[in-house]
C-alpha positions as CSV (number, residue, x, y, z in Angstrom):
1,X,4.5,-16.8,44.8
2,X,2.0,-14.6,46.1
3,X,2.3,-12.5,49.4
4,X,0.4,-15.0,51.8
5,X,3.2,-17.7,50.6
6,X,0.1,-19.6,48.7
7,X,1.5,-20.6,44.8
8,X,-1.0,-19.4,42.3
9,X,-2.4,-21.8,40.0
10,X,-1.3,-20.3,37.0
11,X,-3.4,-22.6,34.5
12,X,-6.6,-21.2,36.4
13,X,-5.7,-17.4,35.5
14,X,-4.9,-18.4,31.8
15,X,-7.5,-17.0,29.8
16,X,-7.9,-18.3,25.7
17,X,-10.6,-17.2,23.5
18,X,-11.1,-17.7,19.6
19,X,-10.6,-14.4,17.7
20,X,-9.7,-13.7,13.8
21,X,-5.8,-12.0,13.8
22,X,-4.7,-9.6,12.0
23,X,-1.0,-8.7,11.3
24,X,0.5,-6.3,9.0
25,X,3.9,-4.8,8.4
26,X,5.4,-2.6,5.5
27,X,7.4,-4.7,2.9
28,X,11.5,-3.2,2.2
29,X,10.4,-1.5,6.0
30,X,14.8,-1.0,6.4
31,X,15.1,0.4,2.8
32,X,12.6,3.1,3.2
33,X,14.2,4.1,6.3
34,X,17.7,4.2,4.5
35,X,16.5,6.5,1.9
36,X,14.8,9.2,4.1
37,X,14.1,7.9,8.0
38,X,12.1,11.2,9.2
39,X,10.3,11.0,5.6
40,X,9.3,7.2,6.2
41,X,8.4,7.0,9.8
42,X,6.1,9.9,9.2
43,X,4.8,8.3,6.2
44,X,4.1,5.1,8.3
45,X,2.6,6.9,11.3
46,X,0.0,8.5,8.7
47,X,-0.7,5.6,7.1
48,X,-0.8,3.2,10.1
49,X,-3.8,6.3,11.5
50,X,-5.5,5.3,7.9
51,X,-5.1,1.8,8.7
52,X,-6.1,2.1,12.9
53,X,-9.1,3.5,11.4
54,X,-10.5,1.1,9.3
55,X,-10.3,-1.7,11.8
56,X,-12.4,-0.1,14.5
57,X,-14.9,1.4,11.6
58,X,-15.1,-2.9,10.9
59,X,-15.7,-4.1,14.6
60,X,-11.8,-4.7,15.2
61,X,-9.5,-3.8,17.8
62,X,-5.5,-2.8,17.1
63,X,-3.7,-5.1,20.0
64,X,-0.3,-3.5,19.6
65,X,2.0,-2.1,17.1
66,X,6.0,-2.2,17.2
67,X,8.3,-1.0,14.3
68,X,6.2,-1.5,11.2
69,X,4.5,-4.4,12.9
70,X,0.5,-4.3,13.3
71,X,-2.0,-6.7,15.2
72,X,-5.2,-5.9,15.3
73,X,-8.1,-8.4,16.1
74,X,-11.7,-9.0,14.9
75,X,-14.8,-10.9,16.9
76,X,-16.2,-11.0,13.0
77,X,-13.8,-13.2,10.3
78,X,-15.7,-11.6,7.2
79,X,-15.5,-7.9,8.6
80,X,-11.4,-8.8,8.9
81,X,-11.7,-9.4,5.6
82,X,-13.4,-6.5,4.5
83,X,-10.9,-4.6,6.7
84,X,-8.0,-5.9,5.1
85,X,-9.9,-5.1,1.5
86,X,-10.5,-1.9,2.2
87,X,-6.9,-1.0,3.9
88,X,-5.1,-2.4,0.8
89,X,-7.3,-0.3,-1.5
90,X,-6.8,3.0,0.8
91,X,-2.9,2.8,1.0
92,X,-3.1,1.9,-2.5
93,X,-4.9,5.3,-3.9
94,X,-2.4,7.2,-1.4
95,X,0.8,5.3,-3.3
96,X,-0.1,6.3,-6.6
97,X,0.9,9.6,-5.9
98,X,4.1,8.8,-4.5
99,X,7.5,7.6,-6.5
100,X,7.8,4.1,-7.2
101,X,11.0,4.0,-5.3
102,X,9.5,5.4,-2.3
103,X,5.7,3.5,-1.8
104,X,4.8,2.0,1.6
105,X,3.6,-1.3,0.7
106,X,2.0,-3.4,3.5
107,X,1.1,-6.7,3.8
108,X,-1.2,-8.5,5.5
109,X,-1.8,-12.4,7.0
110,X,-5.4,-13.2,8.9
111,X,-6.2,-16.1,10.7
112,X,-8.7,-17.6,13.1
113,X,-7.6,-19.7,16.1
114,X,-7.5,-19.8,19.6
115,X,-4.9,-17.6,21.4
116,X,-4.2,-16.9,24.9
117,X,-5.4,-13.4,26.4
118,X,-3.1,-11.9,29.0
119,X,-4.7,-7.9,29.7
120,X,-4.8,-6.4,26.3
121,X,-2.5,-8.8,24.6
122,X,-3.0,-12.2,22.5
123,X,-0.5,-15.0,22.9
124,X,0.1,-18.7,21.1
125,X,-0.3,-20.1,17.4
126,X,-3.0,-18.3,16.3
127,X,-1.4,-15.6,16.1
128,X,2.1,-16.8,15.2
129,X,0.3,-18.7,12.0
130,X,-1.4,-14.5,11.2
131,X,2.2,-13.2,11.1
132,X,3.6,-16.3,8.9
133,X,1.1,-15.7,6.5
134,X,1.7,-11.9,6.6
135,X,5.3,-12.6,5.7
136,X,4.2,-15.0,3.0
137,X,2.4,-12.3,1.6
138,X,2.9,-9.9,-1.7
139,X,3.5,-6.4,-1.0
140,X,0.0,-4.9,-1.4
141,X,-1.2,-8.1,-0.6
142,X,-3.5,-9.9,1.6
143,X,-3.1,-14.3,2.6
144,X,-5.3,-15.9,5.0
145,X,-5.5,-19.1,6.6
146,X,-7.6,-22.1,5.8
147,X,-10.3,-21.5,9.0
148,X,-10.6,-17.5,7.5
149,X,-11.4,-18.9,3.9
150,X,-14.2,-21.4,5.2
151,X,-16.0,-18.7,6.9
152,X,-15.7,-15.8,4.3
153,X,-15.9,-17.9,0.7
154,X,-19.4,-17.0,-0.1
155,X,-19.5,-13.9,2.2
156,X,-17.2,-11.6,1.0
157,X,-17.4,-10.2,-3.1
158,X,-13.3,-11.0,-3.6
159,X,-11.5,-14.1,-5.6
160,X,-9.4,-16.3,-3.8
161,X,-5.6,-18.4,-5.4
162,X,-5.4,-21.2,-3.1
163,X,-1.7,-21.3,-2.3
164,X,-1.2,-24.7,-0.9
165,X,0.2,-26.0,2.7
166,X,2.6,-23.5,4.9
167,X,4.7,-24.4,7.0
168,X,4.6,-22.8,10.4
169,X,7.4,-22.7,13.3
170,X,6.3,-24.7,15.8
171,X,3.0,-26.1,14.7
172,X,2.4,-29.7,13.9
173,X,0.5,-29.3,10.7
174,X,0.9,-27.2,7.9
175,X,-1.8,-24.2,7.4
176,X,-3.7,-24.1,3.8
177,X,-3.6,-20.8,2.8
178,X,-5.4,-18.3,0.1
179,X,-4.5,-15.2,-1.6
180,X,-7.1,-12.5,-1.9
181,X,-7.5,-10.6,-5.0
182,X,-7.5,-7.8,-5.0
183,X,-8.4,-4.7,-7.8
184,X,-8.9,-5.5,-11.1
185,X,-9.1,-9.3,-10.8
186,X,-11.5,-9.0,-7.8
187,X,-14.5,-7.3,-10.5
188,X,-14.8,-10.5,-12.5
189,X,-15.6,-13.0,-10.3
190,X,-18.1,-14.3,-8.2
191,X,-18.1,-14.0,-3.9
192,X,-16.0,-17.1,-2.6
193,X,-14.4,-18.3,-6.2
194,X,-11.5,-19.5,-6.2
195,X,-8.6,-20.0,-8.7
196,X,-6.5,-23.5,-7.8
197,X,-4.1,-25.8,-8.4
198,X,-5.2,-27.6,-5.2
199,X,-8.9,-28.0,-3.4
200,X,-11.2,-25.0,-3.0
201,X,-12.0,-25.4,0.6
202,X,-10.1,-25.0,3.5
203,X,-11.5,-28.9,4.8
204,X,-9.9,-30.4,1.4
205,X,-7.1,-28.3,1.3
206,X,-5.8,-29.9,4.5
207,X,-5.7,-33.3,3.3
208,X,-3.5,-31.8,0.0
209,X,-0.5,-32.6,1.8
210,X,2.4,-31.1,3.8
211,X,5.2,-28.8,2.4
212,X,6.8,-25.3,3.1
213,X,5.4,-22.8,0.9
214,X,8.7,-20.7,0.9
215,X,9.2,-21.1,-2.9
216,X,6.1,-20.3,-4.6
217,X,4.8,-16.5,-4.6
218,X,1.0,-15.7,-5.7
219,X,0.3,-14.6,-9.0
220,X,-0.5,-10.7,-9.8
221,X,-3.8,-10.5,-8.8
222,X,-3.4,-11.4,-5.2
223,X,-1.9,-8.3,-4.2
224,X,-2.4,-4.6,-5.2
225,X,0.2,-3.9,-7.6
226,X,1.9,-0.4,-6.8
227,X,-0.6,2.3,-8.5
228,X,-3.0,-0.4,-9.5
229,X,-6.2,0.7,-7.1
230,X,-5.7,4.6,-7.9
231,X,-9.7,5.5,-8.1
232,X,-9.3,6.8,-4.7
233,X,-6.4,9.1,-5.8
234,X,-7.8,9.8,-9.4
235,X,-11.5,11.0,-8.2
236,X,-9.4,13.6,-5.8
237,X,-8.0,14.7,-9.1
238,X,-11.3,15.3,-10.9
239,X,-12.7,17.1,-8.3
240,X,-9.8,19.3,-8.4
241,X,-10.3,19.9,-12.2
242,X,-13.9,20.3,-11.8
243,X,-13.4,23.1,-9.5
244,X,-11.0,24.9,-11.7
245,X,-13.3,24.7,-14.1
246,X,-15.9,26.5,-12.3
247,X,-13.4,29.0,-11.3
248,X,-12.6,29.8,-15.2
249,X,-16.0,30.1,-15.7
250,X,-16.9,32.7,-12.8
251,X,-13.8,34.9,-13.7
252,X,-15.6,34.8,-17.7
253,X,-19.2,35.4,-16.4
254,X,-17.3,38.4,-14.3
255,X,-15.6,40.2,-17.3
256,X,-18.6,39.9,-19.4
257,X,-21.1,41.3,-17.0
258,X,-18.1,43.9,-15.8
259,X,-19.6,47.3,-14.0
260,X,-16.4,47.8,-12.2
261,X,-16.7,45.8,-9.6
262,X,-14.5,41.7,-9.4
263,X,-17.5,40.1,-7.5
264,X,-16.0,36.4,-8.3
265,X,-12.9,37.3,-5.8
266,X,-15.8,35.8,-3.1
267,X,-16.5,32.6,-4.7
268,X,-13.1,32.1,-6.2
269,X,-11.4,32.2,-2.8
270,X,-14.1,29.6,-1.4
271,X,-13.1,27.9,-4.2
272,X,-9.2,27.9,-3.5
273,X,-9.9,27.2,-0.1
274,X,-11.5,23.7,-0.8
275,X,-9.2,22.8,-3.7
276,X,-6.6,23.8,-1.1
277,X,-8.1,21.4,1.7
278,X,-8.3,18.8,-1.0
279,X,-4.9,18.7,-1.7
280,X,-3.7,19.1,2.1
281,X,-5.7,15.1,2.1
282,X,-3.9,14.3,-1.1
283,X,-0.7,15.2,-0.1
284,X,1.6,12.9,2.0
285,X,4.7,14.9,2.6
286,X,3.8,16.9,5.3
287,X,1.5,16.6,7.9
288,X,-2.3,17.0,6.8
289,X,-3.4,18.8,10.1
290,X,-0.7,21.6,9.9
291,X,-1.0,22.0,6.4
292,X,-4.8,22.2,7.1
293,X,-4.1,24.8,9.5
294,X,-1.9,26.8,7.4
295,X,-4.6,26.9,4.9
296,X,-7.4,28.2,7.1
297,X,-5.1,30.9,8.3
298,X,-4.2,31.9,4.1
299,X,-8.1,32.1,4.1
300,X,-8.5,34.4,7.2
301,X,-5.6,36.7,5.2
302,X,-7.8,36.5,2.1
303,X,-10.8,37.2,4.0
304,X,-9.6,40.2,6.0
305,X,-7.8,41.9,2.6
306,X,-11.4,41.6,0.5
307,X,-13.0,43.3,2.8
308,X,-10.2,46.2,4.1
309,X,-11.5,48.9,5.9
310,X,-8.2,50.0,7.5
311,X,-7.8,47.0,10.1
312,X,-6.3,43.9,9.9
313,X,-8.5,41.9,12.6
314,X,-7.1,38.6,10.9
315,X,-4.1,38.8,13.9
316,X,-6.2,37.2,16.5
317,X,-7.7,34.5,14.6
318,X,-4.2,33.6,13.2
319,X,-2.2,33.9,16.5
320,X,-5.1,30.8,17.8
321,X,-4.3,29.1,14.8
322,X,-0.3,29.6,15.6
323,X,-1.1,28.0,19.1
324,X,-3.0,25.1,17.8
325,X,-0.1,24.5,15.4
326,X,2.7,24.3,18.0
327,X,1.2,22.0,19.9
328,X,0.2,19.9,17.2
329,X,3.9,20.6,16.0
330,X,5.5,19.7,19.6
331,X,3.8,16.7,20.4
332,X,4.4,15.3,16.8
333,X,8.2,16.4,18.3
């Protein structure tokens, strides 16, 4: 009822539009939180700024988050896709330097159908079917729908498993879905190909047949096993090694060209300081800006002692830095 006693004609304000959904949430979400909650929700914080990231670099828009819980949507199905690719890979490099026991796995359901827009929100099926097949998903992993796979199957360089029919709460018909795979199956095969006990389109698919899906799980290549997409992780390493290298070799060219002076202090604390800020991104225990911080102010120390002449100016420069990490510390508070 509206203030002039007129009733509104709700159907005329509802708004619908066709969009690709995207919803995501972290697999064994209450067992990380038993294990270490502080630990967990600042693991899925980081990892959820990683993954915030990657949508809007693909055209896509994060429409809420709750718990664990993501949805994001996309006007483009294939840059979804690619989205949801290149999350899965991401998370994946940062897991492979955490335990087993304590990886944040997430998975991740797309679909594209018509929802219902009220301000910043999406409403209706379409985006119910996205979080079914996000729960149908491996951990790692990435299913979409029947209308993703018809638009993406010769646009996108991954393999798809056709899973067969799910069943949805509330919707008529069941959805066809597809597994993407992801890693090392995704190398050897062509854009679109798909691996299937059923049809290999979305159109055939639908005419498989009815059924709940609940007991049949994609094989290992549909998801990112824990560890398995490591490059990301491994190349971080090498640079690391390569810098030590180069360290080794600056103190040796030093000693053998020795006239009393240790001119490789210079480059070896550049040196430090990038292997330093290399490991601050490799690192998921603590936050990467602080640690950043805490680095640049080490370097200001190593600075001011190489070149002593009685004062230690570094105080100013470090009290700034003290600032900026308070308030970084209070409002992660």
């Amino acid at each position: 009822m509206r203030g002039g006693g007129e009733v509104a004609d709700s159907s005329s304000e509802t708004q619908r539009k066709l969009t690709t959904i995207f919803s995501a949430d972290v697999q064994d979400y209450t067992r990380l939180m038993g294990v270490d909650e502080e630990g967990t929700l600042e693991t899925l914080k980081r990892y959820r700024d990683r993954m915030s990231r990657l949508i809007e670099a693909h055209g896509g828009r994060v429409v809420n988050t709750w718990g664990d819980g993501l949805i994001a949507e996309f006007p483009s199905v294939v840059e979804a896709v690619r989205a949801a690719v290149d999350v899965q890979n991401e998370l994946a490099g940062l897991n492979a330097a955490r335990p087993a026991d304590g990886r944040m796995l997430f998975r991740i359901g797309i679909n594209l159908g018509d929802v219902i827009v009220e301000g910043s929100d999406i409403y209706g099926d379409g985006v119910n079917i996205a979080a079914r097949l996000q729960a149908q998903a491996p951990a790692g992993g990435v299913v979409i729908s029947n209308t993703v796979y018809d638009q993406v199957r010769n646009k996108v360089a991954v393999g798809f498993d056709f899973l067969g029919p799910l069943s949805v709460k509330n919707v008529a018909e069941a959805v066809p879905s597809y597994a993407v795979r992801i890693g090392e199956g995704a190398g050897d095969t062509t854009a679109g190909h798909v691996r299937s006990s059923g049809s290999p389109s979305g159109a055939a698919a639908q005419s498989a047949g009815s059924g709940s899906l609940s007991g049949d799980r994609p094989g290992p290549l549909a998801g990112v096993a824990p560890g398995q997409n490591a490059g990301q992780s491994l190349n971080q390493r090498r640079n690391l090694a390569v810098l030590g290298v180069i360290a080794a070799a600056l103190v040796v060219i030093n000693t053998l060209t020795w006239h009393g002076v240790f001119w490789a202090a210079w480059p070896l604390l550049a040196l430090a300081y990038v292997a330093a800020m290399r490991w601050a991104h490799l690192q998921e225990r603590y936050d990467a800006r602080l640690v950043a911080l805490a680095i640049s102010a080490l370097g200001l120390i190593g600075i001011n002692l190489l070149s002593w002449h009685g004062t230690f100016w570094a105080i100013w420069p470090l009290l700034a830095i003290a600032v900026v990490g308070g308030l970084r510390w209070a409002r992660r508070g």
